[in-house]
C-alpha positions in Angstrom: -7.3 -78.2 43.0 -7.5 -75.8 45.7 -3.7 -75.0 45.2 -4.2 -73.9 41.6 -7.4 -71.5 42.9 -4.8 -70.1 45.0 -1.9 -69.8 42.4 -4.8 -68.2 39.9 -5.6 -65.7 43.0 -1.9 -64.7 43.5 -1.5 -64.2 40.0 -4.7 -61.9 39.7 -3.0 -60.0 42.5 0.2 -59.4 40.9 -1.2 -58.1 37.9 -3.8 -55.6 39.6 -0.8 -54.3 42.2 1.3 -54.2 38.8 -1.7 -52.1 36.6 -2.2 -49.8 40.4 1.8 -49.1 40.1 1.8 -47.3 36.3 2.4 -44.2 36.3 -0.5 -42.5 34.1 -1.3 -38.7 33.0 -4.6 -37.2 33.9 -6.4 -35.5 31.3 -8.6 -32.3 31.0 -11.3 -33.9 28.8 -11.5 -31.9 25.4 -10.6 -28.7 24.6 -13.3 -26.6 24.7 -14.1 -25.1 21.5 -17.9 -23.2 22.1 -17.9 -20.2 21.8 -19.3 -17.6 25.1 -23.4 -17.8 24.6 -25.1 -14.7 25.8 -27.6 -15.0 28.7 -29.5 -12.0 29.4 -29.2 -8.2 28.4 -30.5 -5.0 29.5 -32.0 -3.8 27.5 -32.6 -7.1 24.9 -31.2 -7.2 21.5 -32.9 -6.0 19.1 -34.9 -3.6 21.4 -36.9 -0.2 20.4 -37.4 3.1 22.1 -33.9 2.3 23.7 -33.4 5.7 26.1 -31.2 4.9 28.2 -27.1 5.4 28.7 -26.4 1.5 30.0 -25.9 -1.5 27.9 -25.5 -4.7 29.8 -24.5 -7.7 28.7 -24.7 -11.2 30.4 -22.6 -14.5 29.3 -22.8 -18.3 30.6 -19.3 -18.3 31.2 -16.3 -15.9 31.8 -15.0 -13.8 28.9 -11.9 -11.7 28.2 -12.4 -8.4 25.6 -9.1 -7.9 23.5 -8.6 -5.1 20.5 -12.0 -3.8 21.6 -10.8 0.0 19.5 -9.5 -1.8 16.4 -12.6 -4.6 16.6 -15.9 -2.6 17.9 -17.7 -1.0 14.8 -20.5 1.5 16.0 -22.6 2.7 13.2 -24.0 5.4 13.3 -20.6 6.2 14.7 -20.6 8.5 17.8 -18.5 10.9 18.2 -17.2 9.8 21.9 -16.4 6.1 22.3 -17.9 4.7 25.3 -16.7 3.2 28.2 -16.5 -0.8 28.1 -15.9 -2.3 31.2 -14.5 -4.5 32.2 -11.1 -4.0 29.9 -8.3 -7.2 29.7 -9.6 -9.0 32.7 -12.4 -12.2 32.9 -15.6 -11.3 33.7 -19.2 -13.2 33.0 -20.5 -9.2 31.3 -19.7 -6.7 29.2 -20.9 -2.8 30.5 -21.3 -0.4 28.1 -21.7 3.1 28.7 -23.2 5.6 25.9 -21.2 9.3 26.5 -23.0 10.6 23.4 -26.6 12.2 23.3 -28.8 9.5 20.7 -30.4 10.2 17.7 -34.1 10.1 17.7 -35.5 7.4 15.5 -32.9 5.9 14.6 -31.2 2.3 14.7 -27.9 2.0 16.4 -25.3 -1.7 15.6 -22.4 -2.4 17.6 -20.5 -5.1 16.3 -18.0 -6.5 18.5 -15.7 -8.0 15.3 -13.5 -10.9 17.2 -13.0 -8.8 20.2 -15.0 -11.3 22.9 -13.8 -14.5 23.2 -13.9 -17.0 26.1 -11.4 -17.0 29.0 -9.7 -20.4 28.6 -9.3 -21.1 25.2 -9.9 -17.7 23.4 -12.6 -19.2 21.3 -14.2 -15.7 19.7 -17.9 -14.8 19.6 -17.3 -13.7 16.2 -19.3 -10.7 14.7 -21.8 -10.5 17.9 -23.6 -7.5 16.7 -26.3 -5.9 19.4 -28.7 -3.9 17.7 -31.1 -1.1 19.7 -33.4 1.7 18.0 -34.5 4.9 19.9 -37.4 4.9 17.4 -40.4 2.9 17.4 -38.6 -0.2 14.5 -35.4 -1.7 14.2 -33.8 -0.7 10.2 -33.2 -3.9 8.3 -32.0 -3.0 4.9 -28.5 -3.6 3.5 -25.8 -2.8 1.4 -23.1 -5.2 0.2 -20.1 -4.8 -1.9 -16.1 -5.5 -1.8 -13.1 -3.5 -1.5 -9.8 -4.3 -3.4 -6.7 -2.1 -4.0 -6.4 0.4 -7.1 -2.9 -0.4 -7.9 -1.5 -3.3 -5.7 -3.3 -7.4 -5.7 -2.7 -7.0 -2.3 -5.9 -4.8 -0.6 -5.6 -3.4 3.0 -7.2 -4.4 6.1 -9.3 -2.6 8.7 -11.1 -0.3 5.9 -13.5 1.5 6.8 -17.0 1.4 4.5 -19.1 4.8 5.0 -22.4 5.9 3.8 -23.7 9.6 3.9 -26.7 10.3 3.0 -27.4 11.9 -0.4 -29.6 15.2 1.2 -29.1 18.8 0.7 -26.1 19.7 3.4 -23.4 17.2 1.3 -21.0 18.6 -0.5 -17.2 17.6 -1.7 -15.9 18.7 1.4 -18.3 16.6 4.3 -16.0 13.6 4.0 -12.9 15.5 5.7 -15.3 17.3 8.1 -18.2 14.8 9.0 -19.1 11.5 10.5 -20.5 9.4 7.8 -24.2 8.0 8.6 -23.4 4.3 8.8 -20.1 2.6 9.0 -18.8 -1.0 8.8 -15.1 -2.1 8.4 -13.6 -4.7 6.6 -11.3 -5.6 9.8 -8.2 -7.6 9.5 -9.2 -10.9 7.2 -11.7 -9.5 4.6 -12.2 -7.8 1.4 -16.5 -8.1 1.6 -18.8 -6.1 3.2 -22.0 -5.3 4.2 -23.7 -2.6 5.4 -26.6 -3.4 7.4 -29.5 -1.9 10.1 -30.1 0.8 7.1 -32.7 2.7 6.1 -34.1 3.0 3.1 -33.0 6.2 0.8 -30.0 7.4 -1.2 -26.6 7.7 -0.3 -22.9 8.5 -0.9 -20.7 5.6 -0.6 -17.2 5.9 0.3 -14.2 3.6 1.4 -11.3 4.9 3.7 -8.3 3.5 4.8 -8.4 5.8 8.0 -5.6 5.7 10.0 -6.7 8.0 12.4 -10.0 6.7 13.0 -12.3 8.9 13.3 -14.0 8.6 10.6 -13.2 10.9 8.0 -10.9 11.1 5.1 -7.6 12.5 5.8 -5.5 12.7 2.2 -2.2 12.7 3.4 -2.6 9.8 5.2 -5.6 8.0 4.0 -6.7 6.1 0.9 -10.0 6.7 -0.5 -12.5 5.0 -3.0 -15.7 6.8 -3.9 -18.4 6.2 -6.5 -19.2 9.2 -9.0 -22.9 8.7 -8.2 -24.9 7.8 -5.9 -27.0 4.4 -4.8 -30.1 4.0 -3.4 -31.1 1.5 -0.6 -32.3 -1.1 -1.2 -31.0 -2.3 -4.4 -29.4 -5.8 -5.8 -26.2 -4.1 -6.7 -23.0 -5.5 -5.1 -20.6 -2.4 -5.6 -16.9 -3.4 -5.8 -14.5 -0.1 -4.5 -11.4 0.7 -5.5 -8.8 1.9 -2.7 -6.2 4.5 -4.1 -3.3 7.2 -2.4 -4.3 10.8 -4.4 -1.3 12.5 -4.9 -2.9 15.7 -3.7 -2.6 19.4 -4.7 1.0 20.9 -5.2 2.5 22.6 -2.9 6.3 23.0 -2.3 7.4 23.7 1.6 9.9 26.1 2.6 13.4 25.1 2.0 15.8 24.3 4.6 19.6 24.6 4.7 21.4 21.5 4.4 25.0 22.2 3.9 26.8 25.0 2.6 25.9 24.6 -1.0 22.7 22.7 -0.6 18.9 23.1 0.3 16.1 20.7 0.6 12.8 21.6 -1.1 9.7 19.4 0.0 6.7 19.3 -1.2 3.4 18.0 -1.7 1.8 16.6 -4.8 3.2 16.0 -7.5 7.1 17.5 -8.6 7.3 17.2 -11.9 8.2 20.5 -13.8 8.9 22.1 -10.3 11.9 24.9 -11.3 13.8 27.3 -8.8 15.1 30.5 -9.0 17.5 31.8 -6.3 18.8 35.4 -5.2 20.6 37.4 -2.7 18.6 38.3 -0.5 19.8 42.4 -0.5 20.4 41.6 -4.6 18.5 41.3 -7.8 21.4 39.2 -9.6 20.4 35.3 -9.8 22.2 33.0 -8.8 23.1 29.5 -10.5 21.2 26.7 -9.1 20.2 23.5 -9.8 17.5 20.9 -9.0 17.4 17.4 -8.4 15.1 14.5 -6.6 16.3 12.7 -2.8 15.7 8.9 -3.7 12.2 8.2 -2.2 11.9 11.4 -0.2 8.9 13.9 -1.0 11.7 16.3 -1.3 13.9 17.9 -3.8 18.2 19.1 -3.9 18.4 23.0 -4.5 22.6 22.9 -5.3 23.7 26.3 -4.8 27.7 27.3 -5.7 30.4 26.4 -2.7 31.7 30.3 -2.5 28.0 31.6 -1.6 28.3 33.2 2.2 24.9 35.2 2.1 23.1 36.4 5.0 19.6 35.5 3.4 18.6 33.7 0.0 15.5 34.5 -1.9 14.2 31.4 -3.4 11.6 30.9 -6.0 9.6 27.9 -6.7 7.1 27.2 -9.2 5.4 24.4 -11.2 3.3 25.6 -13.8 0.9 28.4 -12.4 1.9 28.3 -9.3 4.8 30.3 -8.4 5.8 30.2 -4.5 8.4 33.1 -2.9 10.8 32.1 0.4 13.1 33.7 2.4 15.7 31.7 3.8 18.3 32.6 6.5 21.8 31.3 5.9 24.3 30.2 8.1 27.9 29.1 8.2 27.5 25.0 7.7 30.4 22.7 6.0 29.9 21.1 2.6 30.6 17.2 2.5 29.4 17.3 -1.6 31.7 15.3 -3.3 31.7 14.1 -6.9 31.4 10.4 -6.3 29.9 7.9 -9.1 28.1 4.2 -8.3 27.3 1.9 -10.6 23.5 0.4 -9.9 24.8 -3.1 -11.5 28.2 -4.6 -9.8 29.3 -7.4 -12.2 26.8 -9.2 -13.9 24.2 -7.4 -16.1 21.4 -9.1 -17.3 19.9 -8.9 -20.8 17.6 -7.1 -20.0 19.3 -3.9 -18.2 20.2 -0.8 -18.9 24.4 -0.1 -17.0 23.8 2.8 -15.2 25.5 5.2 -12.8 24.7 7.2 -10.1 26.6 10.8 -9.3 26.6 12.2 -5.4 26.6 15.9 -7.3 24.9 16.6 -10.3 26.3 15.9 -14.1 26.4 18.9 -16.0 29.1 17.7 -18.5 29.6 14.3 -20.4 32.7 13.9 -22.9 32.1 10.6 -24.4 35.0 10.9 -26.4 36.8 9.8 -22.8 34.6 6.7 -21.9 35.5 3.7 -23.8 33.6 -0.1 -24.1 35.2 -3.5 -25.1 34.3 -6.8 -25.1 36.6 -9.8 -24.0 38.6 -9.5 -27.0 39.1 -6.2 -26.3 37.1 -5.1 -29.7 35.0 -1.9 -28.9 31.5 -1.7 -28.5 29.6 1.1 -29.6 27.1 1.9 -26.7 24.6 5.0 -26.2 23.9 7.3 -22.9 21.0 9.0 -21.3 21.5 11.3 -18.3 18.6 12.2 -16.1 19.0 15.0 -14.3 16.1 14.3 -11.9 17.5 11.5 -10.9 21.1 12.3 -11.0 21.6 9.0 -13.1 23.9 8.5 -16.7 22.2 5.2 -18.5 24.0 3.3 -21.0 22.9 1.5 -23.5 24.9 -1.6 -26.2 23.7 -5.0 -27.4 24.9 -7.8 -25.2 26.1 -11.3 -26.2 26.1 -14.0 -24.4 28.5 -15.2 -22.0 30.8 -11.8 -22.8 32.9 -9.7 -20.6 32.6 -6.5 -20.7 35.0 -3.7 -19.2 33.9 0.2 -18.9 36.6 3.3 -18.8 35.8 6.4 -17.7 39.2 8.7 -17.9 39.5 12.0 -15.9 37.2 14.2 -17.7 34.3 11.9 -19.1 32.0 13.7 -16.6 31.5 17.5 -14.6 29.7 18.3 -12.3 27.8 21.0 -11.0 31.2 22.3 -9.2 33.6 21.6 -12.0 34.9 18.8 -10.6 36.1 15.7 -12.3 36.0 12.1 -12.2 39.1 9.9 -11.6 39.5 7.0 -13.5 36.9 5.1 -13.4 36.5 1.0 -14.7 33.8 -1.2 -14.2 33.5 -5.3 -15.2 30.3 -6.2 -16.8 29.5 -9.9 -17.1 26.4 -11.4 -19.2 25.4 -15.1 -18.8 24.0 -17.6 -21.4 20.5 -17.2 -22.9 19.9 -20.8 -21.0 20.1 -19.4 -18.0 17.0 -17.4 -18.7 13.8 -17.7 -19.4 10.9 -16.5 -22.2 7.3 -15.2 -21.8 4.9 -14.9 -24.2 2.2 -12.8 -23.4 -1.4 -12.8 -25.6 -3.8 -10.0 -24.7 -7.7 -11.4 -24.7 -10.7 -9.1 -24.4 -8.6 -5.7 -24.3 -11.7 -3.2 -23.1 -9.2 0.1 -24.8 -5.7 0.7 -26.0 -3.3 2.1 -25.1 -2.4 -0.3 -22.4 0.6 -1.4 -20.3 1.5 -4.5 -19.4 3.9 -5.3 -16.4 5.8 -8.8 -15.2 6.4 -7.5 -11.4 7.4 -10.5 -8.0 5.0 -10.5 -5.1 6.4 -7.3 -3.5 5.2 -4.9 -6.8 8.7 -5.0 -8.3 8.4 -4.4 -12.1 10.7 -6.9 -13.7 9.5 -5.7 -17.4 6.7 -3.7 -19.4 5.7 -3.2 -22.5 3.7 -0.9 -24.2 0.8 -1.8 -26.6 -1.0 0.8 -28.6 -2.7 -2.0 -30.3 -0.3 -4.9 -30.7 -1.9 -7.8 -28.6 0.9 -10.5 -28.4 3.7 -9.4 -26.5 7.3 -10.9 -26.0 9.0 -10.9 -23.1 12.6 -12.7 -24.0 15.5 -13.1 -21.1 13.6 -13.0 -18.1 15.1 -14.1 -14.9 13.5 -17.2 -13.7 11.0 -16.7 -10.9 7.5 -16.8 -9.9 5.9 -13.3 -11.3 2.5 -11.5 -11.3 0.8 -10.4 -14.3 -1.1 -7.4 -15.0 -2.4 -5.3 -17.4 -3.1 -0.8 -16.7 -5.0 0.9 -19.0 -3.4 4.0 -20.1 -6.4 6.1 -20.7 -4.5 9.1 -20.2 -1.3 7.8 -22.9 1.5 9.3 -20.5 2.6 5.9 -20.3 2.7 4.8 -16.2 -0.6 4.3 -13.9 -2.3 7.4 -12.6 -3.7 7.5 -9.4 -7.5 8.8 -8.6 -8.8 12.5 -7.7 -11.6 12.9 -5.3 -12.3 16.8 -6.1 -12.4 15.9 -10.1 -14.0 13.1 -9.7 -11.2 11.1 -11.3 -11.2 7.6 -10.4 -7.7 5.6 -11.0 -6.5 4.0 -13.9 -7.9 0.5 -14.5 -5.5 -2.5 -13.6 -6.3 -6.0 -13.8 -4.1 -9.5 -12.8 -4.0 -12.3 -14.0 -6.0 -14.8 -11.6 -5.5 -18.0 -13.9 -8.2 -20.8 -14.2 -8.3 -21.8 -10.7 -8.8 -18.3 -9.5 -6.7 -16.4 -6.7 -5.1 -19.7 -6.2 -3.3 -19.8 -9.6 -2.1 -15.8 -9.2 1.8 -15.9 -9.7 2.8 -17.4 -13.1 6.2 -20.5 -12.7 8.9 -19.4 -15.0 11.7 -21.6 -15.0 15.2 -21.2 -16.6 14.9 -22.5 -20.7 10.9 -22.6 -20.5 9.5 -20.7 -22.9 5.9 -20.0 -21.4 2.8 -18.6 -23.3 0.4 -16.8 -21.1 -3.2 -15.2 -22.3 -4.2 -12.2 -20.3 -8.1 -11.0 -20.0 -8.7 -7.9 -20.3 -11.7 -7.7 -19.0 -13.6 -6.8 -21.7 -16.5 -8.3 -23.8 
C-alpha cells in the first residue's frame, strides 16, 4: 500500500513538471472597444454667457486627434480656425483656442465628426459636439434634410449644408462673398443631415460641395444645391437637396498658339454655336479658319492654313451676343498636323453601334462614290454617313446580320481635309456576333410625372450603354444589349433638347429631374442582372402619382 501512495505521488509529479514545461502565449485580455469618456471641461458643455478665448477639454484616458480640418464643423463658422492642441500626439485633453471675436447672443457647436478617438485601439468618440452660448440660452431648434446628386446615384461626401438667414442684407450674390449663419457637413459616410443649436426664424438653405473650404460657393470648382424659397425654423419638413456642376456664364479665353497652323480657344460655359473669325493683324482680309472641339478639354482647335507667317492675328470669337476681340502674337513653331484617320471600333461591332472614324485634321470633303461596303460574300451593302465637325468624327450607318463579316474601303480620295490632303487606302474588318450572345430589355414606364422623357441603360461608372427617347410611348425596347449588370434611369426633358440640363443658381433653374431605378428591396436591388439570351422586363417609376 504505501508503495502505490508513492507511485500515485510520482505520477502527480510528472504530470505537473510536464503542464509547468508547455510553452503558452500570454494574452492582453480584450480588445478594448469604449470609446474616450469626457471628464471635466472648462467651461462645461452646454454652458451660457461663455466669454472667454479657452476651451478645455478633459478625458479618462489618452486620446490621439486625426483629420481634425476635414472632421471639426464649427457653426456659426469663424472666420479663423483655432488652434487645437495638442495635434497627432496622445494626450488625456483637447485645448482649444478661439482667434475670432464672438458673437453676442448667440450659440456656438463644435462637432468633432470622428476626429478623437482613443490612443490604443482608435475607437472614435463619434460626433462629440460641445455646445457654448455667449447669450443668456443655449438654441435648440433643428433642421433636417438629405443630400443626393443631381445627375450621378452616386452623391459626394464632405458637403457642406449652409443656412443664411432670410433678412434684408441677402442677395444672389452673399453665397460667393459670405459665411453662411450655421453650417453642418455631411462628412465622409452620409447623405443625412441635420442642422442643429438654431434659432428660430427664416432662412436660405444651401448645399456646397466646397472644395476650398471656406465656406462659400465657388462655381468653377464647387457644386451647388439651393431651394427657390425659403424655410422657416422650426418646421416638420425634411428637405432633400439636389447637388449639381452649373456650367457657368460663357466666356471664351484668349487663344494661344499651338503649332504653326493651329490655336487653342478655351473657354468657360458652354461652346455650343461659338464661331471665329481670323485676320491679319496689319489687314482687313479674312482668313480661312476652322473650328473644332479637344476630346474632354474645355477648349476648342482654331485650324489656320500651313503658309500663314504673320506677325500678329486678329481673332474673333462669338457665341450668340457675345462677340470677344484678341490679339495674338505669332511665332515661327513647326506643324506636326497630319491627316490620320482611327477607327473608334477595331473588329467586332456590336448591334447596337454606329462604325465610326476619327480624323487628326478636319474633314471638309467626303466622296462616297470611293468608299465601298461588303459583306462575307462580298455582296455590297448600302450604308449611310454623318460627319460631325465638332467632333471631327465620320459615322456610318448599315443593318447588321448576324455572325457577318464585314470589310470597309476607303480609296485615296474618299476624304479631304482642311489642307487638301488625302487619305491612303484605307480597309477596316468589321465582325458582328450572334443575337445569342446578347441580351433584351424591356423597359415599362409607371407613374411618368411629364413627357418628354429620356431613358438611359448606363454600368456603375455613368457609361450610357443606350437611350431612348419617349414623347409619350411608355414601353420601351431595348434589343442586343451586351450582357452586364446596368443602372436604370429615367431624365425628364422639360426643356425637349433631348440630353440632361444642368441647374442655374442666378435664374433660379434647378436641374432636370432624374430618377433610378431602386427595385423592391431598395438601394440594395440598384443594378438590374442581364445575362446573355435573357429577355428581361423591367418597370420603371416615375415618380409620379
Amino acid at each position: 500500500m504505501p508503495k502505490l501512495k508513492l507511485l500515485i505521488l510520482i505520477v502527480l509529479m510528472s504530470l505537473a513538471a510536464v503542464s509547468c514545461a508547455k510553452k503558452g502565449s500570454i494574452t492582453g485580455g480584450l480588445k478594448d472597444t469604449i470609446a474616450p469618456v469626457i471628464v471635466t471641461s472648462s467651461p462645461k458643455n452646454m454652458s451660457t454667457n461663455f466669454s472667454g478665448k479657452e476651451i478645455r477639454i478633459n478625458f479618462s484616458e489618452y486620446i490621439k486627434i486625426k483629420d481634425i480640418n476635414k472632421q471639426l464643423i464649427i457653426s456659426p463658422p469663424l472666420k479663423n480656425q483655432p488652434n487645437i492642441v495638442p495635434a497627432g500626439s496622445a494626450s488625456k485633453f483637447i485645448n482649444i483656442s478661439i482667434r475670432d471675436t464672438l458673437q453676442p447672443n448667440t450659440t456656438y457647436s463644435f462637432n468633432f465628426g470622428q476626429s478623437i478617438t482613443d490612443n490604443n485601439e482608435g475607437n472614435p468618440y463619434s460626433q462629440f459636439k460641445f455646445v457654448f452660448s455667449t447669450g443668456s440660452y443655449i438654441d435648440s431648434l433643428a433642421q433636417t434634410g438629405s443630400i443626393k446628386d443631381a445627375y450621378s446615384i452616386k452623391t459626394d461626401n464632405f458637403v457642406t449644408v449652409m443656412l443664411y438667414e432670410a433678412n434684408e442684407t441677402f442677395n444672389d450674390s452673399t453665397i460667393y462673398k459670405e459665411r453662411p449663419r450655421y453650417v453642418t457637413n455631411t462628412l465622409d459616410s452620409m447623405v443625412n443631415f441635420s442642422l442643429e443649436n438654431l434659432k428660430a426664424g427664416k432662412y436660405h438653405l444651401f448645399a456646397v460641395k466646397d472644395v476650398g473650404g471656406n465656406y462659400l460657393y465657388n462655381p468653377k470648382s464647387d457644386k451647388l444645391a439651393f431651394l427657390n424659397k425659403t424655410i422657416t425654423v422650426p418646421n416638420d419638413t425634411t428637405y432633400q437637396l439636389k447637388l449639381f456642376k452649373e456650367k457657368g456664364t460663357y466666356k471664351a479665353v484668349k487663344p494661344t498658339q499651338t503649332s504653326s497652323n493651329r490655336l487653342y480657344v478655351g473657354y468657360e460655359g458652354d461652346y455650343k454655336g461659338m464661331k471665329a473669325t481670323v485676320k491679319n493683324g496689319t489687314g482687313t482680309e479674312e482668313i480661312k479658319s476652322m473650328l473644332t472641339k479637344v476630346a474632354d478639354k474645355d477648349s476648342l482647335q482654331l485650324w489656320l492654313p500651313r503658309e500663314l507667317k504673320p506677325d500678329s492675328l486678329k481673332v474673333q470669337i462669338s457665341r450668340n451676343d457675345v462677340v470677344q476681340n484678341f490679339v495674338v502674337k505669332f511665332k515661327e513653331m513647326k506643324s506636326k498636323d497630319s491627316l490620320q484617320v482611327d477607327a473608334v471600333q477595331k473588329g467586332g461591332l456590336h448591334f447596337r453601334e454606329n462604325f465610326t472614324l476619327t480624323a487628326s485634321t478636319p474633314i471638309v470633303s467626303i466622296d462616297t462614290s470611293k468608299i465601298t461596303l461588303v459583306n462575307k460574300d462580298s455582296v455590297a451593302v448600302a450604308f449611310t454617313q454623318v460627319y460631325d465637325d465638332m467632333k471631327q468624327q465620320l459615322v456610318f450607318d448599315f443593318p447588321k446580320e448576324e455572325s457577318q463579316k464585314y470589310t470597309m474601303t476607303l480609296m485615296p480620295g474618299a476624304l479631304t481635309d482642311f489642307y487638301g490632303k488625302e487619305n491612303d487606302t484605307l480597309n477596316y474588318k468589321l465582325n458582328t456576333r450572334t443575337y445569342a450572345d446578347y441580351a433584351n430589355l424591356d423597359v415599362k414606364l409607371l407613374k411618368v410625372k411629364r413627357f418628354p422623357v429620356i431613358v438611359e441603360i448606363t454600368d456603375e461608372k455613368g457609361k450610357v450603354y443606350a437611350s431612348a427617347y419617349s414623347d409619350k410611348e411608355t414601353n420601351l425596347n431595348f434589343d442586343a444589349i451586351l450582357p452586364n449588370k446596368y443602372l436604370l434611369r429615367i431624365i425628364y426633358d422639360d426643356n425637349k433638347n433631348r440630353e440632361w440640363d444642368t441647374g442655374d443658381y442666378l435664374q433660379k433653374i434647378q436641374p432636370e429631374e432624374v430618377i433610378y431605378y431602386h427595385g423592391p428591396k431598395g438601394k440594395d436591388d440598384v443594378l438590374i442582372d442581364v445575362r446573355e439570351m435573357w429577355d428581361v422586363e423591367q418597370e420603371l417609376d416615375g415618380g409620379g402619382q
